[in-house]
N, C-alpha and C positions, 0 to 999 in steps of 0.2 A: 171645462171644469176639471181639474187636479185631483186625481183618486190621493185617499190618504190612507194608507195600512194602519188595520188597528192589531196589528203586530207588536205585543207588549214588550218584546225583545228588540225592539227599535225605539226607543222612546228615551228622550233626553235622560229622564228623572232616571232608568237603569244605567244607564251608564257611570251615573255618579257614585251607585252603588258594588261595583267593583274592587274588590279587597287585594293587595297584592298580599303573594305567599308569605313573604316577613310576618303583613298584620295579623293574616291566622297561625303560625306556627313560632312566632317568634324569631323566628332567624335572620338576617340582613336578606334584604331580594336580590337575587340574583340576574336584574335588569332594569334598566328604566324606559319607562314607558315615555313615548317622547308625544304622544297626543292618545290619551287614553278614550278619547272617542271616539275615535276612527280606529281604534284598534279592536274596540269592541266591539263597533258594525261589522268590519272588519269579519270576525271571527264568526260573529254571528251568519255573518251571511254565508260563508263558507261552510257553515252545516251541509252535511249529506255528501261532498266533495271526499272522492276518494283519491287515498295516496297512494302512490306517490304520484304528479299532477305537476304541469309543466305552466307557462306564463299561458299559454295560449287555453286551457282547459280553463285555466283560472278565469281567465276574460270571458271564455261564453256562457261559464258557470254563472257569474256574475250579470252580463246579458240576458240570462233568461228570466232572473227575476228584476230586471229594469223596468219590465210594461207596470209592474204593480209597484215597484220601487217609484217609480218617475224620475226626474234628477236626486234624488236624497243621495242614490250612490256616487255622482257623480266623482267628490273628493275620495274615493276608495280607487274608484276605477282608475282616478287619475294617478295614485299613487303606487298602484299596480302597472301600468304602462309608466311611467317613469323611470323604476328601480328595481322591475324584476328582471332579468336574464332570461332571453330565449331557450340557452341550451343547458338550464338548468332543470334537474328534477327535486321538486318540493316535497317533503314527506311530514311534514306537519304543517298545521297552524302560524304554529311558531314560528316557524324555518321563513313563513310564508310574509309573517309580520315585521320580521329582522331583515327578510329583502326589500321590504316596501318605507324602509327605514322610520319603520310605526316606534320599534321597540329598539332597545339597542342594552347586548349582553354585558355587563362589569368585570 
């Protein structure tokens, strides 16, 4: 049996609810978002990760909540080992989403 989190911050229907800064402030966004779902897990799941945080912190971080994840993280972790830099240090979110080429700055 497949555990399923009833983790509201995981759930298709938030994801779609996502505003970029343009929509609230009016301004043109200052990136596009090149898969806005997986940028959201993403992000989400990287709560409590402290910066500045390297590929490898990023991977176990992510590891530790896979028992309760199951594969849902899979396509994150995969884009975490595909595009981030070993001898990089990440100091944001952001920084973390522009390596896993989630997001991409204009």
């Amino acid at each position: 049996m497949t555990y399923v989190s009833d983790d509201p911050n995981l759930t298709e229907k938030r994801y779609n609810t996502v505003s970029r800064k343009g929509d609230i402030t009016g301004e043109p966004a200052d990136n596009i978002t090149r898969d806005i779902k997986k940028a959201a897990k993403l992000a989400t799941l990287l709560e409590g990760i402290s910066f500045p945080t390297d590929k490898e912190k990023i991977k176990d971080h992510l590891n530790r909540l896979s028992p309760s994840m199951g594969n849902r993280i899979n396509d994150v972790l995969e884009a975490i080992q595909n595009n981030l830099d070993d001898t990089v240090k990440y100091n944001s979110t952001y920084e973390i989403e522009k390596a896993a080429r989630l997001v991409e700055q204009q």
